[in-house]
C-alpha positions, 0 to 999 in steps of 0.5 A: 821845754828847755831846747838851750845847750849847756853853755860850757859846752859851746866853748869848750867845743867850739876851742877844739875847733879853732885850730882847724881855722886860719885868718879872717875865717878864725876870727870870724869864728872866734867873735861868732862863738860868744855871741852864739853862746850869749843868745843861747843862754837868753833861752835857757830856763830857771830850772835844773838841766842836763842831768846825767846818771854816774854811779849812784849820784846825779851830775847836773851841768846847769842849775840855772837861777838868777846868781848862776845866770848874772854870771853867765851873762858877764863871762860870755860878754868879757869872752867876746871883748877878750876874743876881739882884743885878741882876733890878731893872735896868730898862736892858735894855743893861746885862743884854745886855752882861752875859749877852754877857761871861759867854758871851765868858768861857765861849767863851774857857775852852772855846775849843781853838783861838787863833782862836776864843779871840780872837774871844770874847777881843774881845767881852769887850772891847766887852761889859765896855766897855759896862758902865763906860759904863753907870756914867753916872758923872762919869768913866764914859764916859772910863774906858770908852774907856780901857779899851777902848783898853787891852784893844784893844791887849792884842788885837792884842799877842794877834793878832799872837802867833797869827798869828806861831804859826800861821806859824812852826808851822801849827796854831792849836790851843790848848794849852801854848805856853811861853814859848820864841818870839816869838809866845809873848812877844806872846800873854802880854803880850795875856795879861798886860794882861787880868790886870793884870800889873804895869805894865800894870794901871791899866785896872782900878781905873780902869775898875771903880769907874766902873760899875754898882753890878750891873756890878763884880760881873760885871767882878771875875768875868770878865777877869781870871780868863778870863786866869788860865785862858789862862795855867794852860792855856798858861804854867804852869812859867814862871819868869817868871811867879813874879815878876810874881805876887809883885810883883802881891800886894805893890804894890797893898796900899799903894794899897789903904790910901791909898785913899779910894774903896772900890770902887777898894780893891777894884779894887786887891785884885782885882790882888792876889788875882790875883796869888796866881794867877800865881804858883802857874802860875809855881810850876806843880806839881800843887799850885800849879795846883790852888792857882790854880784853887781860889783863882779860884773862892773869889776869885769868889765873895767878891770878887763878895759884896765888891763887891756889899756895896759896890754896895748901900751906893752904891745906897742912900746914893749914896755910896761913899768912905770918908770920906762912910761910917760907922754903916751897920751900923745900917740895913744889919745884913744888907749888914752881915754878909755883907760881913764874910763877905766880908772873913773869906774874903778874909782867909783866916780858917779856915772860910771860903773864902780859907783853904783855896784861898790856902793851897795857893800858899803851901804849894807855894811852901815845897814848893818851897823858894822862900823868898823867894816865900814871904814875900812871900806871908805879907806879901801875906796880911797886907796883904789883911787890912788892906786888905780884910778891916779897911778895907772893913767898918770904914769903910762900916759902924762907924768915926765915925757919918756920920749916912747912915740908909738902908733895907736893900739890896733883897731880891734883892739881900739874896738875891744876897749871901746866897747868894754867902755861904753858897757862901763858908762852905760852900767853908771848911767843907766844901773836899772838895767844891771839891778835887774838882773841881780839875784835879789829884789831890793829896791836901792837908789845909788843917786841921792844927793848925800850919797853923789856928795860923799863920794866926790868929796872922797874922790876929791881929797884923795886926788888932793892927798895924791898931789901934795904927796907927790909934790912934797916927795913923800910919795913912794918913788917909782923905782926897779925893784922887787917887791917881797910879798906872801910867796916870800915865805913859801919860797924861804919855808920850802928851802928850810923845809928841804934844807931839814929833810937834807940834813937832819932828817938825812942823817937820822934816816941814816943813823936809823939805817945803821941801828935798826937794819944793821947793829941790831939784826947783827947783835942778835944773830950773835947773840942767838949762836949761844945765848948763856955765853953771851949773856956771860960776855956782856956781864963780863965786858960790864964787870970790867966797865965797873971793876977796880984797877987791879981787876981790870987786867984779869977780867980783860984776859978772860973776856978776850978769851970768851970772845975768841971762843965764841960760840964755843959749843953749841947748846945741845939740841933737845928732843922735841918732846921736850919742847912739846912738853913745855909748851903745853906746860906753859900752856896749861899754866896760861889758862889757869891764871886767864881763867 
């Protein structure tokens, strides 16, 4: 008997509730609710639970496996760090929208039917919205709308998928779909523009830097990887998605290094990082998948601790672009160190996070002889050391001294960011505890000696790539400028759009206007006053078009005494026996050649 709740259900009633608490009795409830929520889901059994009738369809709030339970496991640990990082926050919005996306991403990953995952889908939406907002940044409430706007689109791509798949197969269960019908199309495109697939990506390093500095931490936690999880659960196999995962860890990594805003890298490594995870679903074997899931949840964790190093630089310098930062190491050793922790998992240094998850996609690629992908894996690996585990602590921390002197990040936030840490080194010290967990029974060793070497030695000739770069002036200079990504052509597209619609279409509408509404109900009201006298008048005008010189003046007399008579006298009107008669005349003679 499974006596658990539904773990959704604990964070998005217990959001409700925040508002109602003040200071330490707020916090205290805040931190107590994850835990509360992570000892309740150790209860819950493998199984099919909280079934409710609607309709004619069964809604089911959590089937529980081991995919939907890692998730869960990793979405109620980064909702306590995120909640402790936090606790400070006055604005009790912000920890309500909070709490809500944590329960909208855990109802989604338990969610056995389509209908309940797009409405948990939807609330992530509107809760992740509210965080951007939230920003109060110069360019927080545009981004917010667009973000909104984006994901509204990605749910109706969604809606109509199901409701297509729920005509075409009459069940709204969740599970494998395939990539084999239209509906499946639309579900993964609503898929694909949660996990910014390529193309349709720009929302998120557009969206993410213009939040709270506590906000990017539940932001990099949940959307993308509640999309990583439908994919596993409903795409895995599909070749597809091999490519789109591949090129997600390759094109962001250029963005990355030209970029000036450190949250924005981040948000750019986020796609990249995701994209390790698309592919192992293409790639779909019991290594891969237990690859994807083992990546989203050390990719979790050491984004959380990233962006949360970065959200306590902006928080205590009010700065965040590379060129404003420097030398920080000097007042924030603490913030100091666990970023580096943070850029070493990223990386995939050995004992540490990055290199016992990421290595399981790499690994099944070469297992499955896919060459090709496997290479652009290593370059995407090399590029994340450059862009995250180099860039993101050299330039906020040591580079030239920007002459910023700060106070240490708060405690809590000190405590957030060591226990996001510590989870990160004992993930890469100890990976049995993690690969227990994983969907799949596959017996894989991430400390051999071929496997630590390779690794050092691409760490090593990236960090020396990097070096020489900077030193010989070749690497890109970190300026104030705007980067043009993916959204440029939506922004462009829509002002062409709406330019056509202005003008073009404008004036046609109104031409159209003129003819059909005007000139031609006008004509024929004329033309029905005395039809044999028009007809006359419009082989006249007609005739004097066409005529000879000499005909033009007499022709153009009667033609403008015919107008100034219209519409002379009337046709006289028949009897209607007449009409009758030839109607059934007409009749008679219909039948006849119809039968």
């Amino acid at each position: 008997m499974n006596n658990a709740l539904p773990p959704s259900a604990i964070f998005i009633l217990g959001a409700l509730l925040i508002p109602l608490f003040k200071g330490r009795v707020r916090a205290a409830y805040m931190l107590i609710l994850p835990v509360f929520a992570f000892i309740n889901l150790l209860n819950i059994q493998v199984g099919t639970h909280w079934s409710v009738p609607f309709l004619d369809y069964q809604m089911v709030f959590g089937r529980v496996d081991r995919l939907s339970m890692a998730f869960g496991y990793i979405f109620t640990i980064v909702s306590f760090i995120g909640a402790l990082y936090a606790v400070r926050v006055k604005e009790a919005g912000q920890h309500v929208a909070a709490f809500l996306y944590a329960g909208s991403a855990l109802g989604a990953v338990f969610a056995g039917d389509m209908l309940s995952l797009f409405v948990f889908w939807e609330v992530m939406a509107f809760a992740a919205a509210y965080l951007v907002w939230a920003g109060k940044r110069a360019g927080s409430q545009a981004a917010g709308f667009r973000y909104l706007l984006v994901h509204i689109f990605g749910g109706l791509c969604l809606l109509v998928g199901i409701l297509i798949h729920v005509h075409t197969t009459g069940s709204i269960e969740f599970g494998y779909l395939g990539l084999n019908s239209l509906a499946s199309y639309f579900i993964l495109i609503g898929f694909g523009i949660n996990g910014a697939f390529p193309l349709l990506h720009a929302w998120l390093p557009d969206a993410y830097p213009e939040s709270t500095f506590s906000g990017t931490v539940f932001l990099s936690a949940f959307t993308t990887k509640t999309a990583v999880y439908v994919l596993a659960r409903s795409f895995p196999g599909t070749d597809l998605l091999i490519w789109i995962g591949v090129a997600m860890t390759a094109f962001p990594i250029f963005y990355a290094v030209i970029e000036n805003d450190l949250r924005k890298v981040l948000s750019y490594s986020l796609i990249n990082q995701v994209g390790f995870m698309v592919t192992g679903i293409g790639i779909g074997t019991a290594l891969s998948l237990n690859g994807t899931v083992a990546h989203a949840f050390a990719h979790i964790l050491y984004k959380a601790l990233l962006f949360m190093s970065m959200g306590a630089v902006l928080h205590q310098t009010g700065k965040i672009n590379a060129t404003d930062l420097g030398g920080l190491y000097k007042s924030m050793p603490l913030t100091t160190l666990f970023c580096i922790i943070g850029a070493a998992s990223i990386s995939g240094f050995p004992l540490f996070s990055g290199f016992v998850s990421k290595s399981m996609i790499v690994s099944a690629s070469g297992h499955e002889g896919l060459t090709f992908i496997w290479f652009v894996l290593i370059f995407a690996s090399a590029g994340v050391f450059h862009h995250s585990g180099i860039k993101i602590p050299y330039f906020a921390f040591f580079s030239h001294d920007s002459g910023i002197r700060t106070k240490e990040a708060p405690l809590n936030m000190l405590l957030a960011m060591g226990i996001a840490a510590f989870l990160c080194i004992f993930i890469g010290v100890f990976p049995g505890y993690l690969y227990s967990i994983l969907p799949h029974p596959v017996d894989y060793a991430p400390y051999t000696g071929a496997h630590v070497i390779d690794q050092l030695q691409l760490l090593f000739f990236s960090a020396l790539a990097f070096t020489l770069l900077l030193l010989s002036g070749i690497y890109p200079a970190e300026i104030r400028a705007t980067n043009l990504d993916a959204d440029w052509f939506y922004r462009k597209g829509a002002r062409a759009f709406m330019w056509v619609v202005n003008n073009p279409m404008a004036r046609l509408g109104v031409w159209i206007n003129r003819v059909a509404f005007d000139a031609i109900p006008s004509s024929l009201s004329w033309f029905s006053k005395n039809p044999l006298w028009a007809v006359k008048i419009g082989a006249d005008t007609l005739l004097l078009r066409f005529s000879r010189e000499e005909q033009k003046a007499g022709i153009g007399q009667r033609l403008k005494a015919e107008k100034a008579a219209f519409p002379g006298d009337i046709v006289k009107n028949r009897p209607i026996g007449q009409s009758v008669l030839w109607a059934t005349l007409f009749l008679f003679a219909y039948l006849l050649l119809k039968y």
